[in-house]
SESETI-701572 format. One record per atom (N, C-alpha, C): residue number from 1; residue in one letter; x, y, z. Coordinates in steps of 0.02 Angstrom, whole numbers, plus 50000, padded with zeros to 5 digits. Atoms other than C-alpha are relative to their C-alpha. Layout:
BEGIN
[node NUM 'A' [X Y Z]],
...
END
This chain:
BEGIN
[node 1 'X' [49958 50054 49977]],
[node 1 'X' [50039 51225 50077]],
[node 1 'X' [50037 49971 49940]],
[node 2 'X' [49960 50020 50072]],
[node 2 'X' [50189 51153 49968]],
[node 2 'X' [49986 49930 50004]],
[node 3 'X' [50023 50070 49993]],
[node 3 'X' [50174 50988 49903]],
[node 3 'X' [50020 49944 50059]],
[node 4 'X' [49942 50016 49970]],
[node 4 'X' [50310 50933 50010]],
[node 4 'X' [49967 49993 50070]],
[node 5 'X' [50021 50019 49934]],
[node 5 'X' [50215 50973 50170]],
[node 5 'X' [49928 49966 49981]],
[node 6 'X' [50061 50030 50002]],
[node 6 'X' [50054 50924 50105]],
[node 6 'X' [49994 49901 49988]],
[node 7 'X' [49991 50083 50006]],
[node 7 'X' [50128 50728 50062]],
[node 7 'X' [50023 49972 50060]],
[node 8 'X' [49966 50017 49927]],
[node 8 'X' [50201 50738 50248]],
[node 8 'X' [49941 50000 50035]],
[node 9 'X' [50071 50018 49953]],
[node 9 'X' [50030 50780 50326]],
[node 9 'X' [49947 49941 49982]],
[node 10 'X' [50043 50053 50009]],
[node 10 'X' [49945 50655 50203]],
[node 10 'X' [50033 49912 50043]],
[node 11 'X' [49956 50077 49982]],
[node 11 'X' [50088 50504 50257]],
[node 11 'X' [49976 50008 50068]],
[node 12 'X' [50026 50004 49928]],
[node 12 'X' [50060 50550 50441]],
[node 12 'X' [49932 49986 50011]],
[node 13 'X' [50091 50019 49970]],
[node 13 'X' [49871 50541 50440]],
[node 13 'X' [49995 49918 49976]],
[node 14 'X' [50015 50044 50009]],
[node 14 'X' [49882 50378 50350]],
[node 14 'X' [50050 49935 50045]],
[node 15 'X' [49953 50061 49942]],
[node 15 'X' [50024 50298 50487]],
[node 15 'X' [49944 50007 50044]],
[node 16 'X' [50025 49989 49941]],
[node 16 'X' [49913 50361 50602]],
[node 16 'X' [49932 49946 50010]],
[node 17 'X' [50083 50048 50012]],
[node 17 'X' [49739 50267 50524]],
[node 17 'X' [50040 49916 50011]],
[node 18 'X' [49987 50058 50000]],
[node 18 'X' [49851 50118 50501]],
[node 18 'X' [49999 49963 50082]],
[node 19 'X' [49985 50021 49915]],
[node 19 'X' [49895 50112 50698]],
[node 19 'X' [49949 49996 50022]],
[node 20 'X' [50055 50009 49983]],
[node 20 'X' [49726 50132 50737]],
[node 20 'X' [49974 49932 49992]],
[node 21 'X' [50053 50037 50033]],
[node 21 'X' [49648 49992 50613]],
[node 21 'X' [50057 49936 50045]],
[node 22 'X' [49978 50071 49959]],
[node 22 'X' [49796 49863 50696]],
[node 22 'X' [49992 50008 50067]],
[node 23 'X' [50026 50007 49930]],
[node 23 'X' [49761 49917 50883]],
[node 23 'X' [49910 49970 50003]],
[node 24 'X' [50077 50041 50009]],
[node 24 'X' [49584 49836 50834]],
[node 24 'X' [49996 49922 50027]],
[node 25 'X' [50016 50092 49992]],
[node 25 'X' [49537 49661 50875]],
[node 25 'X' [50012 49978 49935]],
[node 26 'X' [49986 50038 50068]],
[node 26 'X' [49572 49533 50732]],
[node 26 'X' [49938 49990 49976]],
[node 27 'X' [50074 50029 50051]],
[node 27 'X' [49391 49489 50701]],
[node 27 'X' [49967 50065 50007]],
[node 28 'X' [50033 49943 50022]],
[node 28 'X' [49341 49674 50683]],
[node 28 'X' [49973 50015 49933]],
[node 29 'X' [49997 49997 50072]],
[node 29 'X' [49268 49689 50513]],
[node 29 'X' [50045 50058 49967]],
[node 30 'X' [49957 49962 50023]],
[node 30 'X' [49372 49845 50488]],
[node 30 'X' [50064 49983 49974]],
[node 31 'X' [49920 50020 50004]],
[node 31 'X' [49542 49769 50524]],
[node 31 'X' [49986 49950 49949]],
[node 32 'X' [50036 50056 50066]],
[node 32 'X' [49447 49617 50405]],
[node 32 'X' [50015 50038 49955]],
[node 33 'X' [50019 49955 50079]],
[node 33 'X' [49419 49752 50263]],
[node 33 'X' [50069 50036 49989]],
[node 34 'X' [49935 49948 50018]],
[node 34 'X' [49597 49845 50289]],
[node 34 'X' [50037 49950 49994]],
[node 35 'X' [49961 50056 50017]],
[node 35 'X' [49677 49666 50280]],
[node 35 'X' [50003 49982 49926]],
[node 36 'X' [50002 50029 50056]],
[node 36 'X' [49606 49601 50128]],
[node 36 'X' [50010 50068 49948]],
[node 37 'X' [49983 49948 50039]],
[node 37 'X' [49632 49779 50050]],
[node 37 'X' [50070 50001 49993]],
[node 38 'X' [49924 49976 50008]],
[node 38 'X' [49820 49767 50083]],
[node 38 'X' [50040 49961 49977]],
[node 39 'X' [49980 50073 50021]],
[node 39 'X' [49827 49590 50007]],
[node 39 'X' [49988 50014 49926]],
[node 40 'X' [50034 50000 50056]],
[node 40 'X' [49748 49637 49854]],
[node 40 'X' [50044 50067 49977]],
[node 41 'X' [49944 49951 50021]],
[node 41 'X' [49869 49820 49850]],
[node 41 'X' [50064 49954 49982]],
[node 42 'X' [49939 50028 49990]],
[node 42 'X' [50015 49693 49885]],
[node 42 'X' [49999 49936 49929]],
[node 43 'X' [50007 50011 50076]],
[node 43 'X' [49955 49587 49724]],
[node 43 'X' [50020 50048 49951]],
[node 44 'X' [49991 49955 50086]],
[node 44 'X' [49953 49726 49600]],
[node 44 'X' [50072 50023 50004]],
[node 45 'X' [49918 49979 49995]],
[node 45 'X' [50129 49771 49677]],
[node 45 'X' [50024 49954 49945]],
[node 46 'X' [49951 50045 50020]],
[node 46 'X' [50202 49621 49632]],
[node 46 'X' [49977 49979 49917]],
[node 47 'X' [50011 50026 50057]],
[node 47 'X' [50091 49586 49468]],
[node 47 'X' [50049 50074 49941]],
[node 48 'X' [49967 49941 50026]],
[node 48 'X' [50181 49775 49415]],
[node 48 'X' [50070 49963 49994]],
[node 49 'X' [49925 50021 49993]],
[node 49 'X' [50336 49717 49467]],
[node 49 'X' [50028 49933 49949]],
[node 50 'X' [50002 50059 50061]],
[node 50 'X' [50314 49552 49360]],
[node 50 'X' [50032 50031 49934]],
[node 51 'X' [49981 49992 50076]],
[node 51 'X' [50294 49629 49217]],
[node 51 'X' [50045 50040 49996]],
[node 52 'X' [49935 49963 50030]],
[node 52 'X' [50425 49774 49210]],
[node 52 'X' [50047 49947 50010]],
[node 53 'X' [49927 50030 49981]],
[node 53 'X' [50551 49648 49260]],
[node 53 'X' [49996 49942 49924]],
[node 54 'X' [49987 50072 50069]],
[node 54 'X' [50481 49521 49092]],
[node 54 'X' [49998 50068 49946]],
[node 55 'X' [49990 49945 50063]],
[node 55 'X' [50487 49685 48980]],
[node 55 'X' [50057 50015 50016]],
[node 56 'X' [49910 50006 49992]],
[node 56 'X' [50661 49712 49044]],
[node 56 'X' [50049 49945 49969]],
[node 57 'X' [49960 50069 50023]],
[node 57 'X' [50725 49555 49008]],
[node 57 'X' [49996 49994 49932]],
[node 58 'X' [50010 49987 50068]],
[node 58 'X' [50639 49574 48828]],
[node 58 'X' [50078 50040 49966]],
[node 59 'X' [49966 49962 50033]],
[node 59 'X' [50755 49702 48786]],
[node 59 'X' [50074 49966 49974]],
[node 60 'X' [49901 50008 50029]],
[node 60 'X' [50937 49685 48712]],
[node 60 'X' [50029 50064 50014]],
[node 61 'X' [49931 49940 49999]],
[node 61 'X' [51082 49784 48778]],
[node 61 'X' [50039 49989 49970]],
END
């Protein structure tokens, strides 16, 4: 399998888990545990994003 299909079967299996974990009840501990996991991904986004954007600004064009 090329990478190409193998990053297409991995994205589909993981839309697929996602649709699952939100057709859940809200007080499921799952949908609990896939929440606070996507709060804590959605941190390190933005703490990434922080910093390239203050090492950017560092620079001189």
């Amino acid at each position: 399998m090329s990478m190409k299909g193998w990053a297409v079967t991995a994205g589909l299996g993981v839309a697929a888990g996602a649709v699952a974990v939100l057709m859940m009840p809200r007080n499921n501990p799952t949908r609990r545990l896939a929440a606070r996991a996507a709060d804590k991904v959605e941190d390190a986004a933005w703490k990434v994003s922080d910093t390239i954007h203050d090492k950017l600004d560092d620079l001189d064009f």
